[in-house]
N, C-alpha and C positions, 0 to 999 in steps of 0.2 A: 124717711129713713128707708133704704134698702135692704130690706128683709126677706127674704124668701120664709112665708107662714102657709102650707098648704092646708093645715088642717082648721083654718078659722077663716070669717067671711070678710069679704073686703070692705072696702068709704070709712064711713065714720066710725061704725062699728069695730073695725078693723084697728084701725085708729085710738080708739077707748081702750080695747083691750091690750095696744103693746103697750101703752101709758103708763096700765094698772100694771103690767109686766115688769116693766123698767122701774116701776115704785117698791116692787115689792123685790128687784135685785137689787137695788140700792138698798133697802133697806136690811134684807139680810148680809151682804159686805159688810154696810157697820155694825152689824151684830156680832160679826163673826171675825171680824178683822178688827174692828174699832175706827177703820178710817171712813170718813161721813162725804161722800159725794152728793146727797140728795138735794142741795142747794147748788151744783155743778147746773149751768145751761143747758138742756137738754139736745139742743143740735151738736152740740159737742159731746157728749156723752152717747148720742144717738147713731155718731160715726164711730167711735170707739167701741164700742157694741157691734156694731154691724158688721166691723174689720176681723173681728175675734171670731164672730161666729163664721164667717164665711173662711179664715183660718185654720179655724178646728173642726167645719167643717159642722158645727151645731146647728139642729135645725127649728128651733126654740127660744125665745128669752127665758123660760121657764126652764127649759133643760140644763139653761145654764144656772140657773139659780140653785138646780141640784148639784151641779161641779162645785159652785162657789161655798158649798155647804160640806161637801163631803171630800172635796180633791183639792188638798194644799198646795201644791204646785202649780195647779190652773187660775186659783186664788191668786197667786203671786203674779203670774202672768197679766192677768186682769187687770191688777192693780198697777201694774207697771204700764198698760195699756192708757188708761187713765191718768197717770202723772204726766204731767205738762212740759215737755222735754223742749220745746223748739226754741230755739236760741245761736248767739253767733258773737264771737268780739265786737267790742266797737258798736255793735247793733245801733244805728240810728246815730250814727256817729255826730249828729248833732247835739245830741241829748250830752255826749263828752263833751262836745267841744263845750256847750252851755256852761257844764260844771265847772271845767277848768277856769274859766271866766270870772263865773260868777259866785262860785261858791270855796274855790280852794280859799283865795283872800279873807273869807269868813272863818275858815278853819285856823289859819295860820297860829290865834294869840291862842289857841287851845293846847294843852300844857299835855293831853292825849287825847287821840278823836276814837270814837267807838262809829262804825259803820255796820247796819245791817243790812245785808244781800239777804232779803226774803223770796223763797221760790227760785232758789240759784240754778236749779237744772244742774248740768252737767259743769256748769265754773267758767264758761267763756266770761262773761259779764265780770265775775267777780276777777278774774286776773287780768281783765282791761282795766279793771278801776286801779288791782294794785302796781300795773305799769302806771296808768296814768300817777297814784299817787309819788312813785318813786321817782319821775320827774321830777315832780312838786317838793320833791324831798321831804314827802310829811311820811313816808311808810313808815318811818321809824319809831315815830309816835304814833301811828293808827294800829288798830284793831279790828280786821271784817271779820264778823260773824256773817258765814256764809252758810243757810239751811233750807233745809226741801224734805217734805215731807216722804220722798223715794230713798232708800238709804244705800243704792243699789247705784244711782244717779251721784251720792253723796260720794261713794266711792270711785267712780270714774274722775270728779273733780279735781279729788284730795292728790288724782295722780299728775295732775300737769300736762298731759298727752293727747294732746289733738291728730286729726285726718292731713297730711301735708297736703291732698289736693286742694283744704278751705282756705292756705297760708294769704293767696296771692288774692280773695276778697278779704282777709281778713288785714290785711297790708294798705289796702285802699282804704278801708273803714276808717285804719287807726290815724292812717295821713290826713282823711277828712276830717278826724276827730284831735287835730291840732297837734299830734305826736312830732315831737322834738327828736328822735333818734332814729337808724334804720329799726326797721320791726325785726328784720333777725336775729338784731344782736338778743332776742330775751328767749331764743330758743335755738337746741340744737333740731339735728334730723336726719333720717335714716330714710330708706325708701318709701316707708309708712308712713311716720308718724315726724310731730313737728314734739320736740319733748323741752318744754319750757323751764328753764331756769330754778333751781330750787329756792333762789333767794328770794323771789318771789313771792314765795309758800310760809315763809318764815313764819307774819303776823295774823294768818288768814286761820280762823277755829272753823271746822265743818262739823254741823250739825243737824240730827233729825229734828225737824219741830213743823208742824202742820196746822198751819193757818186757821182750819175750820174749827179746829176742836183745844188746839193748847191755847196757854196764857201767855202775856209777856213776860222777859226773862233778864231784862236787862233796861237801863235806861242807853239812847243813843244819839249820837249829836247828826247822822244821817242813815236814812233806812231809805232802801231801794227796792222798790218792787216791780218789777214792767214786766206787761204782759201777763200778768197771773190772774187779775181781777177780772179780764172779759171773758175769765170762763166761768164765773160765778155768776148768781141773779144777783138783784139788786139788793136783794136783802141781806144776802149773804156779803154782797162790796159793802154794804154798812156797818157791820157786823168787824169787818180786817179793818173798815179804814179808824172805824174808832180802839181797835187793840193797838192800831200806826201810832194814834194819837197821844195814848196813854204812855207807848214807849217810846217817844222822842223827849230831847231836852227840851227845854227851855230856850227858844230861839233854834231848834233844830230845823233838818230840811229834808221833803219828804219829794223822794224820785218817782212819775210813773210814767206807765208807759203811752206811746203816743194816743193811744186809742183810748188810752182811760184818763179821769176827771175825777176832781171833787165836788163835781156837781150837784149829785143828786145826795151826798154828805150830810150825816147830821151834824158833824163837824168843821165843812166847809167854811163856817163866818170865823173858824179861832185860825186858820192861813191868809198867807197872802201870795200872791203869784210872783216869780221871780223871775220864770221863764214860762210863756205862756204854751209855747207852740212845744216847748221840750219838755211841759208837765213838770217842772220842778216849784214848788212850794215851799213854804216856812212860816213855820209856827208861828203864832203871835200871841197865842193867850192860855 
């Protein structure tokens, strides 16, 4: 980790005490905030710290431990530094093109579908999926609960308004991800911004709910998570994949992302793999 510490010694020692640092600011955040990063990876957390302080120009983990205690503002900053924002339409537009294949056909005899987008970010993901499902002509019967534990990100989503410089990757994405229509028709746009459709928006509920510390809220016939579990340790991935498990139907199916597995699962033997290389599973027991 790139820290500039001039008043303590370097190697191991060095080493020991930003550890004991980094435990003991994570620890008071969730004192003082309630949100629990201390199962976050530490190389990732260890960049997000570094970013802040060299920002604010802190020259401390510990110094910051006093902002995070006494300065609400910095606190929020923090926290926002720490939520997992990186995301894009289409994202891995394989992983689309999989669903539409293999999973709308399973949806179709369902009389209403409940989708959750866990860790939505800022709502690319989830208004790919509700284009994709308005092809399909299931939006009208679906339901995404889309939530993140950033309610700051929640609200960026709930607006529909993207960067128009991202249109002309996110156009590629959607055509690789089997998209049936031009992609502009699901948005207008101004010099800025690409501003999507409100019918869209319709069936989509945005909500706070964070992964490490709430409970399930709903039962759901597909939950989608990609990319939020490699920033967790493994105990903490066992911890979301069995609250996944508890909140899927009965024959439901469960999205992740490319980099993450049910492997190392306590729950791994009750799925079965549907799509292997695009992480999609489903329940079986």
């Amino acid at each position: 980790m790139d820290i500039e510490k001039p008043d303590i010694g370097h190697g191991l020692e060095n080493d020991q005490q930003i550890k004991v640092e980094i435990d003991l600011l994570l620890e008071g955040i969730y004192r003082v905030s309630g949100f629990d990063f201390r199962q976050y990876t530490r190389s990732s957390i260890s960049r997000r710290i570094s970013n802040r302080m060299k920002i604010d120009q802190i020259p401390t983990i510990s110094r910051m431990l006093e902002k995070v205690i006494h300065d609400p503002v910095f606190l929020e900053k923090l926290l926002n530094d720490f939520s997992i924002n990186v995301t894009e339409m289409f994202r891995n537009p394989s992983f689309f093109k999989a669903f539409r294949k293999k999973i709308i056909p399973r949806l179709r005899n369902h009389s209403e579908i409940r989708i959750w987008h866990a860790g939505c970010a800022t709502g690319e993901e989830v208004f790919s999926m509700a284009i994709l499902l308005q092809e399909e002509g299931l939006m009208e019967k679906t339901v995404i609960y889309a939530t993140d534990m950033n309610e700051h990100v929640l609200e960026k989503a709930a607006q529909g308004v993207f960067p128009i410089n991202k249109m002309q990757a996110y156009t590629k994405n959607y055509m690789m991800a089997g998209g049936t229509q031009a992609f502009s028709e699901y948005y207008l746009t101004d010099q800025q911004f690409a501003y999507f459709h409100s019918s869209l928006l319709k069936n989509i509920i945005f909500a706070q709910h964070n992964l490490v510390t709430d409970q399930s809220f709903n039962e759901f016939h597909v939950i989608i998570c990609r990319n939020v579990l490699i920033y967790f340790t493994p105990t903490l991935q066992n911890k979301v994949q069995n609250l996944f498990y508890e909140s899927l139907s009965k024959d439901g199916f469960l999205g992740l992302g490319d980099k993450e597995t049910l492997r190392f699962a306590d729950v791994m033997q009750n799925y079965q793999v549907i799509a292997e290389k695009e992480r999609i599973y489903q329940k079986v027991n």
